[in-house]
TIKOL-659228 format. One record per residue (C-alpha): residue in one letter; residue number from 1; x, y, z. Coordinates in steps of 0.25 Angstrom, whole numbers, plus 5000, padded with zeros to 4 digits. Layout:
<atom><residu>A</residu><num>NUM</num><east>X</east><north>Y</north><up>Z</up></atom>
...
***
This chain:
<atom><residu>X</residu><num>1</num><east>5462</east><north>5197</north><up>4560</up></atom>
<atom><residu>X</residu><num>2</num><east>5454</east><north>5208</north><up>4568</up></atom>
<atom><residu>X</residu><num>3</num><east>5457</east><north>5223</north><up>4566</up></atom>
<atom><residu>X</residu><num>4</num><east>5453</east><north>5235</north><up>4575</up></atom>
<atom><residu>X</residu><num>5</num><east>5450</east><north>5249</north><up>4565</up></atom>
<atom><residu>X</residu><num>6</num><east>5446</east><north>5261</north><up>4568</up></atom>
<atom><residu>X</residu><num>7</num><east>5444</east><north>5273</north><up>4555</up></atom>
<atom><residu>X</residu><num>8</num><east>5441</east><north>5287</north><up>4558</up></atom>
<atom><residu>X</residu><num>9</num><east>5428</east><north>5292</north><up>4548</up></atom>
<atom><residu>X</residu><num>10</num><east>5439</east><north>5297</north><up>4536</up></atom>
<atom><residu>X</residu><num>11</num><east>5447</east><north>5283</north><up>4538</up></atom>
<atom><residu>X</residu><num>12</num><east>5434</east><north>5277</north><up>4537</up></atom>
<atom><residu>X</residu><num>13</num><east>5429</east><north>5285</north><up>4524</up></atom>
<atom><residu>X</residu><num>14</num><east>5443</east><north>5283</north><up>4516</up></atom>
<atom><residu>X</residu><num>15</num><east>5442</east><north>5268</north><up>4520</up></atom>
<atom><residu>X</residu><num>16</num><east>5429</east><north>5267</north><up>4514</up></atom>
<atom><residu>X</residu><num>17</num><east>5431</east><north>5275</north><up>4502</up></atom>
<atom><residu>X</residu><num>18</num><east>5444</east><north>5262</north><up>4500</up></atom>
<atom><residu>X</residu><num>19</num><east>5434</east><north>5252</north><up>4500</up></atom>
<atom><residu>X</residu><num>20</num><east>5426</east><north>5260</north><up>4489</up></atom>
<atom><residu>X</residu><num>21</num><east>5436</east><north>5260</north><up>4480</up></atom>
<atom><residu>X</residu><num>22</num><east>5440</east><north>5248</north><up>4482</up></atom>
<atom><residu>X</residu><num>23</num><east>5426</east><north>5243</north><up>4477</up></atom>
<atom><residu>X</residu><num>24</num><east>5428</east><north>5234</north><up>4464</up></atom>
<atom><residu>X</residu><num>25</num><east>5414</east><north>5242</north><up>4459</up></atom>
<atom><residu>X</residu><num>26</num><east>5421</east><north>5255</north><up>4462</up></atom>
<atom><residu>X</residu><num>27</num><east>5435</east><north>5252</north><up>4455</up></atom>
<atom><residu>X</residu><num>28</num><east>5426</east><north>5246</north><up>4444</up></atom>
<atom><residu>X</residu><num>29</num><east>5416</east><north>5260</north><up>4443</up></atom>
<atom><residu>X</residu><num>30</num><east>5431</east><north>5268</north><up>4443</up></atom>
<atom><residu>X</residu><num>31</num><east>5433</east><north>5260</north><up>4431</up></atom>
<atom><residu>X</residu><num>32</num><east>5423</east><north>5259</north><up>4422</up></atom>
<atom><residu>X</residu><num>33</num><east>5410</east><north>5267</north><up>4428</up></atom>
<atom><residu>X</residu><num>34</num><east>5406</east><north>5277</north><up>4437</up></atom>
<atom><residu>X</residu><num>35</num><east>5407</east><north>5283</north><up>4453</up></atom>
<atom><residu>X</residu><num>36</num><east>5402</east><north>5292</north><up>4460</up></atom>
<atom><residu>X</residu><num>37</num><east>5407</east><north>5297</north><up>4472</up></atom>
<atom><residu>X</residu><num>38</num><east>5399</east><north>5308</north><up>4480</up></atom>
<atom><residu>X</residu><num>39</num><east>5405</east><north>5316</north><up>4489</up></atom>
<atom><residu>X</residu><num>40</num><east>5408</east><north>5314</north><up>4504</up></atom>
<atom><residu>X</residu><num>41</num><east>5419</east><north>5311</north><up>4511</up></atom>
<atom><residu>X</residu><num>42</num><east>5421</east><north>5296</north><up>4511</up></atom>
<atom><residu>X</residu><num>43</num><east>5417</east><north>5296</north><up>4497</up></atom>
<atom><residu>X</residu><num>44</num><east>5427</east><north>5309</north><up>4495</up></atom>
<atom><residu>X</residu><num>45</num><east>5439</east><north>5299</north><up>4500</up></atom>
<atom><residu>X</residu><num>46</num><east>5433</east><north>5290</north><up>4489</up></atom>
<atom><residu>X</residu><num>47</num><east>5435</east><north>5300</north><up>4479</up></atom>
<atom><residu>X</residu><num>48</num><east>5448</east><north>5302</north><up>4483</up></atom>
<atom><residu>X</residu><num>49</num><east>5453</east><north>5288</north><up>4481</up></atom>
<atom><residu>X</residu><num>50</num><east>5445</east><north>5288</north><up>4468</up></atom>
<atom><residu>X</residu><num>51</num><east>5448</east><north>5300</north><up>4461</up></atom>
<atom><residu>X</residu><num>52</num><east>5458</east><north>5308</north><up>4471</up></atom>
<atom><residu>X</residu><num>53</num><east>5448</east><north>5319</north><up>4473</up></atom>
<atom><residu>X</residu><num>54</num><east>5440</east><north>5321</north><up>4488</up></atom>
<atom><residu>X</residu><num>55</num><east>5426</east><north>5324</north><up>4485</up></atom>
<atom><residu>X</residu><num>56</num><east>5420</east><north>5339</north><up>4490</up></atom>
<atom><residu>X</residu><num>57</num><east>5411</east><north>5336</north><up>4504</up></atom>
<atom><residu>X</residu><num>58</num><east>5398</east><north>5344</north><up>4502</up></atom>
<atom><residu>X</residu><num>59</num><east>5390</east><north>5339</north><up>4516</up></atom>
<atom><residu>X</residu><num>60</num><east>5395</east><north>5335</north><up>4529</up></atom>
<atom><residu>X</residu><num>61</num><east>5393</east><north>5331</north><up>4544</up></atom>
<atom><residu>X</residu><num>62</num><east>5402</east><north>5341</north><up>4552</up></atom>
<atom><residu>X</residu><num>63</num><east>5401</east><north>5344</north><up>4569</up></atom>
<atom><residu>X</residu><num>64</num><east>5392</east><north>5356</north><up>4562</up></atom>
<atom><residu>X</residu><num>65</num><east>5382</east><north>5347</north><up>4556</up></atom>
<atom><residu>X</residu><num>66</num><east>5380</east><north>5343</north><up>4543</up></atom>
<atom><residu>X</residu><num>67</num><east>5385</east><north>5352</north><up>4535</up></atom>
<atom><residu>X</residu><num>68</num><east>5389</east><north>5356</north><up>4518</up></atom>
<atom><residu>X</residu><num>69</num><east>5402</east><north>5361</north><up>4513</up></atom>
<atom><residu>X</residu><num>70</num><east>5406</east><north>5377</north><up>4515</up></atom>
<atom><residu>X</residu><num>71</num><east>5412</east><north>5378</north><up>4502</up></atom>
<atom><residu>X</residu><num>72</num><east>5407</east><north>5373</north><up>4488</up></atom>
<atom><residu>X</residu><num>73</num><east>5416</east><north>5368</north><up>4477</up></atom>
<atom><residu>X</residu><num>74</num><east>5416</east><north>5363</north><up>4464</up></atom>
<atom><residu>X</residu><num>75</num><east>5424</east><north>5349</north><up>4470</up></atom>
<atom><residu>X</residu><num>76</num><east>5417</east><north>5337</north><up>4467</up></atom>
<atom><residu>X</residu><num>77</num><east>5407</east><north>5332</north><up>4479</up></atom>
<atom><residu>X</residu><num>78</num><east>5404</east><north>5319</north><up>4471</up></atom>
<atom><residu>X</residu><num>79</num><east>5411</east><north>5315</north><up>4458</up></atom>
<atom><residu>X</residu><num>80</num><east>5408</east><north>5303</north><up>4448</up></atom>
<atom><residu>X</residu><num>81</num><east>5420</east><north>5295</north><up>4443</up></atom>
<atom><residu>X</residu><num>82</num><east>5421</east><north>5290</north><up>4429</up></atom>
<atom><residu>X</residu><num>83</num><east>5431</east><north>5285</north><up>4420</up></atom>
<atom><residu>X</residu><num>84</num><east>5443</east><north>5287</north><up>4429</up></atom>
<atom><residu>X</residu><num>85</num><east>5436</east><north>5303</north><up>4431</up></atom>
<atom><residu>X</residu><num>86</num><east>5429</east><north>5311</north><up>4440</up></atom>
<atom><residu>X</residu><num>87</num><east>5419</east><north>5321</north><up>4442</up></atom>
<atom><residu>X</residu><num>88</num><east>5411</east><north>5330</north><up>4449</up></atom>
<atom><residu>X</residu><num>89</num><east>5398</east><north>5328</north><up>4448</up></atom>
<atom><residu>X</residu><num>90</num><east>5391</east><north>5335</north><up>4461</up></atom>
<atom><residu>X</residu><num>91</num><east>5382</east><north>5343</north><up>4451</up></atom>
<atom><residu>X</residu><num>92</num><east>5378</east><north>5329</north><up>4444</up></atom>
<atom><residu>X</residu><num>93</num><east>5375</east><north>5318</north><up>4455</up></atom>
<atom><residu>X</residu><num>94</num><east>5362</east><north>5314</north><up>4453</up></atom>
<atom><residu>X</residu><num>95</num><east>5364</east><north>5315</north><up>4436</up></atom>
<atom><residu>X</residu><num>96</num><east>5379</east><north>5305</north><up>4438</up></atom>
<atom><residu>X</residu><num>97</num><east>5371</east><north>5296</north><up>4447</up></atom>
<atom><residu>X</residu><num>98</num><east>5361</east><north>5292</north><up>4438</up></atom>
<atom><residu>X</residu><num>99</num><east>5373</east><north>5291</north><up>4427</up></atom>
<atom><residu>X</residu><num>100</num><east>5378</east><north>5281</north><up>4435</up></atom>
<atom><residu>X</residu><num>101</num><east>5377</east><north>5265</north><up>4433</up></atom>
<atom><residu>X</residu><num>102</num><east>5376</east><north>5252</north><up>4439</up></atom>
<atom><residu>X</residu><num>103</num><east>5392</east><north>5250</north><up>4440</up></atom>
<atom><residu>X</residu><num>104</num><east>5394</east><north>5264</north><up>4447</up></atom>
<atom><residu>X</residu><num>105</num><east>5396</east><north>5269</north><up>4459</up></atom>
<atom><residu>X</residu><num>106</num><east>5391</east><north>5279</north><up>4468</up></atom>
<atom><residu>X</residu><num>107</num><east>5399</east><north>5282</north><up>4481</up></atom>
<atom><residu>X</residu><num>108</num><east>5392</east><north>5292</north><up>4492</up></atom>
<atom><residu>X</residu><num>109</num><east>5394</east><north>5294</north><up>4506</up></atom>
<atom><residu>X</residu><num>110</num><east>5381</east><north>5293</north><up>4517</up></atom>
<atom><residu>X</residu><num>111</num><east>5380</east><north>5301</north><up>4531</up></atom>
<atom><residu>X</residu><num>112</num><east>5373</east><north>5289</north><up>4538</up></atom>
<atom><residu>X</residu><num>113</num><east>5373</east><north>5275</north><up>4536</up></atom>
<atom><residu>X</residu><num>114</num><east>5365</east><north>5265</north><up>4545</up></atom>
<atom><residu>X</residu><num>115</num><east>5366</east><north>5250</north><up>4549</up></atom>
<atom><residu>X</residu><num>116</num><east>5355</east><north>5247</north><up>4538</up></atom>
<atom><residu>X</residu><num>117</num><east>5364</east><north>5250</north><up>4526</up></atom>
<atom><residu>X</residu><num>118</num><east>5359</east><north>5265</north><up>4525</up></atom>
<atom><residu>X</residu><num>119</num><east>5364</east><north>5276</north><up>4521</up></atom>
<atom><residu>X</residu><num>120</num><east>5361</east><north>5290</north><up>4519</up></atom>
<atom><residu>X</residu><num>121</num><east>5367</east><north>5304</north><up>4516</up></atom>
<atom><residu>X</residu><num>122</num><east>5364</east><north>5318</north><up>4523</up></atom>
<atom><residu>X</residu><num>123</num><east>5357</east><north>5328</north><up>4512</up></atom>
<atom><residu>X</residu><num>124</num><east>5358</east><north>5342</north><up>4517</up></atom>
<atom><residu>X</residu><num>125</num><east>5354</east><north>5350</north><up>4504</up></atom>
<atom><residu>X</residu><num>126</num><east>5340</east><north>5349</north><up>4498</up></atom>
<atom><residu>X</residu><num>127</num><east>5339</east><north>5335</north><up>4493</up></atom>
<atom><residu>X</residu><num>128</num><east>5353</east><north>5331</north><up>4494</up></atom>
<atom><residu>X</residu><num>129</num><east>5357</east><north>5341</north><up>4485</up></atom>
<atom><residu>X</residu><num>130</num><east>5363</east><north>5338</north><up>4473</up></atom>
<atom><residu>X</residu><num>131</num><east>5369</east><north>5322</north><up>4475</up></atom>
<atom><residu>X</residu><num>132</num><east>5354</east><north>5322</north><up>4481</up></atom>
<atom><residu>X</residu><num>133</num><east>5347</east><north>5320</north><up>4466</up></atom>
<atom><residu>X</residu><num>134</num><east>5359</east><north>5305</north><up>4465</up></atom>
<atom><residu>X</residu><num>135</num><east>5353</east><north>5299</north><up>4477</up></atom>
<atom><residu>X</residu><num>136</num><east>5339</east><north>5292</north><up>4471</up></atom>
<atom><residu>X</residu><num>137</num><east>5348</east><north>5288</north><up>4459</up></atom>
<atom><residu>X</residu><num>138</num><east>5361</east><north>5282</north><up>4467</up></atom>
<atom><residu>X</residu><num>139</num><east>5349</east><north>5273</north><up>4475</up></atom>
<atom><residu>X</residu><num>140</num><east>5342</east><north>5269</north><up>4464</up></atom>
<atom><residu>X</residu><num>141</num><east>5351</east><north>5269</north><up>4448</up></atom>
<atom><residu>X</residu><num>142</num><east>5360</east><north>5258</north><up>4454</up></atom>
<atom><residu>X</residu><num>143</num><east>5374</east><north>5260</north><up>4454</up></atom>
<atom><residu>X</residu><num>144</num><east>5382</east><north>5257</north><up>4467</up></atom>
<atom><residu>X</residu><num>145</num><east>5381</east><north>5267</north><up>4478</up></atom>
<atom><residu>X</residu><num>146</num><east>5391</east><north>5266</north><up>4488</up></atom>
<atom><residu>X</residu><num>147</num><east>5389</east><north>5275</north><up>4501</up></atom>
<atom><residu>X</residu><num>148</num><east>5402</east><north>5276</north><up>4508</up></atom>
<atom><residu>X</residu><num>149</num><east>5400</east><north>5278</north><up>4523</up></atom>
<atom><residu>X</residu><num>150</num><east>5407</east><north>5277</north><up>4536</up></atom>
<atom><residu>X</residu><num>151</num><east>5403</east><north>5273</north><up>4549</up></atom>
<atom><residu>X</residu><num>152</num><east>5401</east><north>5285</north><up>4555</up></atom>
<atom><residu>X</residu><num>153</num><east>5389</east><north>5287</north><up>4546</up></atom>
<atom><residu>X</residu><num>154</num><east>5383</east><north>5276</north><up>4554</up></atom>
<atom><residu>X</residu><num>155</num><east>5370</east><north>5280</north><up>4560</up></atom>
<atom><residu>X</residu><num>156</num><east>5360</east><north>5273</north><up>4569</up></atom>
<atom><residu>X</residu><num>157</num><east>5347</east><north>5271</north><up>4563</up></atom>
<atom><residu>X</residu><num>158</num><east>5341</east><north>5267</north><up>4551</up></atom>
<atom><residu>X</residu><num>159</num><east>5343</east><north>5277</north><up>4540</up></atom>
<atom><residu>X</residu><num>160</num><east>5330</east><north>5273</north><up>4532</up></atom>
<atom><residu>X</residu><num>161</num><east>5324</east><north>5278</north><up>4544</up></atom>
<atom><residu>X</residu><num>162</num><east>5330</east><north>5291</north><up>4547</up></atom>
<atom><residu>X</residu><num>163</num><east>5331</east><north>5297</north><up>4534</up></atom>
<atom><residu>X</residu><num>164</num><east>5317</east><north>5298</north><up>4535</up></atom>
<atom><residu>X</residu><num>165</num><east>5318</east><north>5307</north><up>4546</up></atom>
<atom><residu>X</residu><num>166</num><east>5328</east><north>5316</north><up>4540</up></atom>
<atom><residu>X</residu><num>167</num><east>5325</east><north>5328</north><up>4532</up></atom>
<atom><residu>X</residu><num>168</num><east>5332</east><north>5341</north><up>4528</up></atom>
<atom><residu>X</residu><num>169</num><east>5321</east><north>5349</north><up>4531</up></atom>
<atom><residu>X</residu><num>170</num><east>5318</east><north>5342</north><up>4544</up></atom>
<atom><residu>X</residu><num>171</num><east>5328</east><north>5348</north><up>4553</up></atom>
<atom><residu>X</residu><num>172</num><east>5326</east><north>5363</north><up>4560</up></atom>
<atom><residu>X</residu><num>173</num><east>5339</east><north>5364</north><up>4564</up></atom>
<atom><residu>X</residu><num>174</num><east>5352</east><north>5356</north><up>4560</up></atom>
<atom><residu>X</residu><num>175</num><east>5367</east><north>5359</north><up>4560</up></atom>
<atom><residu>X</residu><num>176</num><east>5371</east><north>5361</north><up>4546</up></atom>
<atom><residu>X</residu><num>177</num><east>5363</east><north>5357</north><up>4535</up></atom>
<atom><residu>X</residu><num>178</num><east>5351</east><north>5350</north><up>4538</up></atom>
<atom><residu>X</residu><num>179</num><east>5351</east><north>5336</north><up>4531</up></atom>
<atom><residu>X</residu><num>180</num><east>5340</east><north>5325</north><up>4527</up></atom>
<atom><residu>X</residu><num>181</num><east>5347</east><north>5312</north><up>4523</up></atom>
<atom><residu>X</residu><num>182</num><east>5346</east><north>5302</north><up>4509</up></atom>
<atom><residu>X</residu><num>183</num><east>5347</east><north>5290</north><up>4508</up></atom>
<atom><residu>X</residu><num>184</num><east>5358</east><north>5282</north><up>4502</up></atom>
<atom><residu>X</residu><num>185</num><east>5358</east><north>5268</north><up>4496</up></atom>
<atom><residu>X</residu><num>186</num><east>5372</east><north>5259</north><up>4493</up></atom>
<atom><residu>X</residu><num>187</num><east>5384</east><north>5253</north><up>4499</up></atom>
<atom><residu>X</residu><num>188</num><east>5387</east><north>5258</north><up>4511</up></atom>
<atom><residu>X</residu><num>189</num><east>5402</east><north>5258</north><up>4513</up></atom>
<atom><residu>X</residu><num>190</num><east>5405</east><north>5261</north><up>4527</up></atom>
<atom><residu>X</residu><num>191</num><east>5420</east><north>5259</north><up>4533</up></atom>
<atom><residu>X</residu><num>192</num><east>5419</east><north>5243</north><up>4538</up></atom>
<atom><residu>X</residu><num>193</num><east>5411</east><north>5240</north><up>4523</up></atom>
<atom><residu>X</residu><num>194</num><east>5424</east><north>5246</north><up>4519</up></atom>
<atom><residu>X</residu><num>195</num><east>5433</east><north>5236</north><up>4526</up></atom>
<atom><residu>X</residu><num>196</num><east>5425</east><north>5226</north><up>4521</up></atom>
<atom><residu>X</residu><num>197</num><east>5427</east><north>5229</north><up>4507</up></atom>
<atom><residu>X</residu><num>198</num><east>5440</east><north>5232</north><up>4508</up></atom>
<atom><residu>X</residu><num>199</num><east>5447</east><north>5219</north><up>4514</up></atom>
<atom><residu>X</residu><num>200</num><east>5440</east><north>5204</north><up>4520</up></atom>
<atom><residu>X</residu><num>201</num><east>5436</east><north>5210</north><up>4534</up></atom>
<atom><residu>X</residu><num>202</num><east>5425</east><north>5210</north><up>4542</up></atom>
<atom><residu>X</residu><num>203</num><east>5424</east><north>5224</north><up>4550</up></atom>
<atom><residu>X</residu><num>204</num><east>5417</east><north>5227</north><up>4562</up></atom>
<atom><residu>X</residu><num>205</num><east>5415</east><north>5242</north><up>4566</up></atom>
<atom><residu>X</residu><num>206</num><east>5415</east><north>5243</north><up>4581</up></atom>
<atom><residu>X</residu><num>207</num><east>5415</east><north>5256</north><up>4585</up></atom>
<atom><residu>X</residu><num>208</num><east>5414</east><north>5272</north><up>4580</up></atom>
<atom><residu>X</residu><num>209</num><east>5419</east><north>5285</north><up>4585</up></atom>
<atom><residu>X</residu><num>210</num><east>5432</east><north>5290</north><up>4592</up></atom>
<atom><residu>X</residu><num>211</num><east>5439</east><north>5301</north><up>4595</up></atom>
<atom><residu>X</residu><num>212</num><east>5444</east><north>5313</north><up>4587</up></atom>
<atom><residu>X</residu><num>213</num><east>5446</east><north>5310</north><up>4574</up></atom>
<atom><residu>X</residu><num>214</num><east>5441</east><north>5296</north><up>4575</up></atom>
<atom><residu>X</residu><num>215</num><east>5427</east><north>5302</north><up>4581</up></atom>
<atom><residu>X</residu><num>216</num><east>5419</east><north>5294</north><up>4570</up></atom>
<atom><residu>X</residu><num>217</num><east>5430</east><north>5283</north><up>4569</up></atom>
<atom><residu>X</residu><num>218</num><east>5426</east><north>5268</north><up>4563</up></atom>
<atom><residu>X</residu><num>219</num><east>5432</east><north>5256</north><up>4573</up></atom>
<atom><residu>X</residu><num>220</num><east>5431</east><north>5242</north><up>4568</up></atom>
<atom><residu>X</residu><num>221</num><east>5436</east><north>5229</north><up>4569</up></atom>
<atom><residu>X</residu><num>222</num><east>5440</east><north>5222</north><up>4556</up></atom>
<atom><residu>X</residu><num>223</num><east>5441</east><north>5207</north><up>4555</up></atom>
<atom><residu>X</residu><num>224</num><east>5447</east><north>5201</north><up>4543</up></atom>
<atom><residu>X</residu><num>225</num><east>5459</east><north>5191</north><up>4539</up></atom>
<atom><residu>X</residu><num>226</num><east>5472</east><north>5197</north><up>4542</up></atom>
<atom><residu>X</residu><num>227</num><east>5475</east><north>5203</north><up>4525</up></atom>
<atom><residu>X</residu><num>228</num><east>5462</east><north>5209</north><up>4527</up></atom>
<atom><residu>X</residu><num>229</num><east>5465</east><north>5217</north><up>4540</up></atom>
<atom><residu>X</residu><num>230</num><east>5479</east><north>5222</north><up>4536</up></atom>
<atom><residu>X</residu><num>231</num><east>5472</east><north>5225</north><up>4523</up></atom>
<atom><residu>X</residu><num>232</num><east>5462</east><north>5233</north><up>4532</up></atom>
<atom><residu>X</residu><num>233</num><east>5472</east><north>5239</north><up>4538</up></atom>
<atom><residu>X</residu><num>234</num><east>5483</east><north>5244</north><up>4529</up></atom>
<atom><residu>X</residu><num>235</num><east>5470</east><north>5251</north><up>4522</up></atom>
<atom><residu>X</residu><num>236</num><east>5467</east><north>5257</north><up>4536</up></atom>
<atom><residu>X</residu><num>237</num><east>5479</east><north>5262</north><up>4536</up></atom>
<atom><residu>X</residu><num>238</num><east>5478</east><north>5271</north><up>4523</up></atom>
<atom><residu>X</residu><num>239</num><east>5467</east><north>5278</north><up>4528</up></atom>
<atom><residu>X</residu><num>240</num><east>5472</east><north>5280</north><up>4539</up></atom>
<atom><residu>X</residu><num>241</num><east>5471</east><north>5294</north><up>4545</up></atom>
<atom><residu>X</residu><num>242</num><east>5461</east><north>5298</north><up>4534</up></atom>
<atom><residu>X</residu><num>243</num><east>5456</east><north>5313</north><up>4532</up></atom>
<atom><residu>X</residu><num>244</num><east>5442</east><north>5316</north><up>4528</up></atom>
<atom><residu>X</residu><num>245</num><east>5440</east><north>5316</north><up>4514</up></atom>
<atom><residu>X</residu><num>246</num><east>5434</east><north>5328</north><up>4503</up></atom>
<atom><residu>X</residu><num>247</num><east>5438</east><north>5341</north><up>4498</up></atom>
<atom><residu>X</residu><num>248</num><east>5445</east><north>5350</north><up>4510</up></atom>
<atom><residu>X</residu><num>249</num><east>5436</east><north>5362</north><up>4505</up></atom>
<atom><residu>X</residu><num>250</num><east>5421</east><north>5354</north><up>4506</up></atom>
<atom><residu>X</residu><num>251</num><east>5426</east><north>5351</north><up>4520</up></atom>
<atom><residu>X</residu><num>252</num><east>5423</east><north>5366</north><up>4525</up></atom>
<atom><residu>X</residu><num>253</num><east>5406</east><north>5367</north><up>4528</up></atom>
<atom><residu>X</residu><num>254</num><east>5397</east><north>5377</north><up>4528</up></atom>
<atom><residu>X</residu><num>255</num><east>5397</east><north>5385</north><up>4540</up></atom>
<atom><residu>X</residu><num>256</num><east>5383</east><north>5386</north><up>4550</up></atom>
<atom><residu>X</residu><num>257</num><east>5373</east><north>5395</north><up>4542</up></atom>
<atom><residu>X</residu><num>258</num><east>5378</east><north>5396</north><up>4530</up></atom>
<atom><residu>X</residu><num>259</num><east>5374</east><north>5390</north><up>4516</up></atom>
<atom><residu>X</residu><num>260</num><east>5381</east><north>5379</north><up>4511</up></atom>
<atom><residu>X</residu><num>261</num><east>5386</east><north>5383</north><up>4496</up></atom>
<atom><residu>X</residu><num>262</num><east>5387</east><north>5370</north><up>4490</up></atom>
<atom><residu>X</residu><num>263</num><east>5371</east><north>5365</north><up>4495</up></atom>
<atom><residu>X</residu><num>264</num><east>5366</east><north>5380</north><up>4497</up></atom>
<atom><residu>X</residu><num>265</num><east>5359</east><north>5373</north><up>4511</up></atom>
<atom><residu>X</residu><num>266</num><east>5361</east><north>5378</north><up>4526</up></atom>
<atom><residu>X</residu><num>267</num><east>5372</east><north>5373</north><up>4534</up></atom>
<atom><residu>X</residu><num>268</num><east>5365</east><north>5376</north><up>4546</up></atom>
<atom><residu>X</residu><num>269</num><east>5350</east><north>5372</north><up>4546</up></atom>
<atom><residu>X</residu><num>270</num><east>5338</east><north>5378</north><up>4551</up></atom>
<atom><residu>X</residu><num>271</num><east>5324</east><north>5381</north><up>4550</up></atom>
<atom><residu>X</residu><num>272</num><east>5318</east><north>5390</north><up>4556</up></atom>
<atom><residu>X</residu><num>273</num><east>5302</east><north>5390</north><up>4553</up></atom>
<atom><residu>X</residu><num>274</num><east>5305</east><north>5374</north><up>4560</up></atom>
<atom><residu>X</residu><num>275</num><east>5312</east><north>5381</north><up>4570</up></atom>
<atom><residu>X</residu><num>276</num><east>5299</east><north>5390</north><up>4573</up></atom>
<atom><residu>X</residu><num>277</num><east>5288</east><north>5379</north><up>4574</up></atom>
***
């Protein structure tokens, strides 16, 4: 049986964040060891399905540029999971990932993936500010890293190419917050790996973008026998209309010129001695 699909990005990022917790290693790290879930906003769904909490969104794409939050707040951005609890850990990250062990799990989102396997996250305070310091460790202490991605993160090129070229320093002029980019090594989980992990099929995406509210929309074919497409489909159908997932407030960001409170950085970057040459 063949099945047409098409998700809009927040359908996309709540399926994704299904096939998660789905994960045997995941149900068995609830249970008997650790997770750590930092923030964005597929893995804020996550959080919402694991401990009935949205996650706080610190930085952000927006038609403005790239941008942090306007107000700061005390909740979580990322939170570790342990013993049936949670909690906030933004002011620990690097310290809880080297706590962390060979049977647990790290969840993190990416801005851009590429056809290689690459991934890698935009860093727009000075060294990627506090989660910066847990980056080293999550590539190399070995605990399973999951990099929960949609497709519209995927960019063409070779990532191992261009985040040489990128630098935080190396723009005169960008809007919002200028941004370097680190590198990120897991699993990437993107919405057709999804599917795949979710039922016996074998998805194809064939084609991106829409209108509207589907401007950044996933279209796929899904072939599979029929009890694994109905199964596809009756999941499709609970996520149906899906809004974009973290807390209401962290959603407001920092106005042109001003300086964000959370990352004390410039939202609108530029340099003017560069300028001047």
């Amino acid at each position: 049986m063949r099945a047409q699909i098409t998700l809009t990005v927040p359908e996309g990022k709540r399926l994704i964040a299904e096939a998660i917790y789905a994960l045997e290693d995941y149900q068995r790290a609830l249970k008997k060891g650790k997770i750590l879930l930092k923030g964005g906003t597929t893995v804020s769904v996550l959080a919402e399905k694991t401990v009935g909490i949205p996650l706080r969104i610190s930085g952000r794409v927006s038609a403005r540029g790239t941008k942090a939050a306007l107000m700061k707040s005390d909740h979580p951005h990322s939170i570790l999971i342990e013993n049936g609890r949670f909690e906030n850990v933004d002011a620990r990250f690097p310290e809880v990932v080297l706590s962390m062990g060979r049977n647990d799990i790290i969840v993190i989102g990416a801005n851009a993936i590429d056809v290689y396997g690459n991934a890698a996250m935009m860093a727009g305070s000075p060294g990627g500010g506090m989660p910066g310091g847990g980056f080293a460790a999550m590539a190399c202490e070995g605990m399973r890293v999951i990099i929960a991605c949609g497709q519209e993160k995927l960019i063409p090129g070779n990532l191992a190419n261009i985040v040489k070229k990128i630098g935080r320093k190396l723009s005169d002029v960008s809007q919002g917050m200028s941004v370097g980019l680190i590198p990120l090594y897991g699993e990437v989980i993107t919405e057709a790996e999804a599917l795949r992990l979710l039922a016996e099929v074998n998805p194809t995406v064939i084609g991106k973008g829409g209108l509207d509210e589907a401007s950044s929309a996933l279209t796929m074919v899904v072939d599979g026998e029929k009890a694994e497409i109905l199964k596809i489909l009756s999941l499709l159908e609970s996520v149906r209309g899906a809004q974009t997932s973290g807390l209401a407030q962290s959603m407001a960001e920092c106005e042109p010129g001003s300086a964000c409170p959370i990352e004390h950085i410039a939202c609108s970057y530029r340099n003017p001695k560069l300028l001047r040459r």
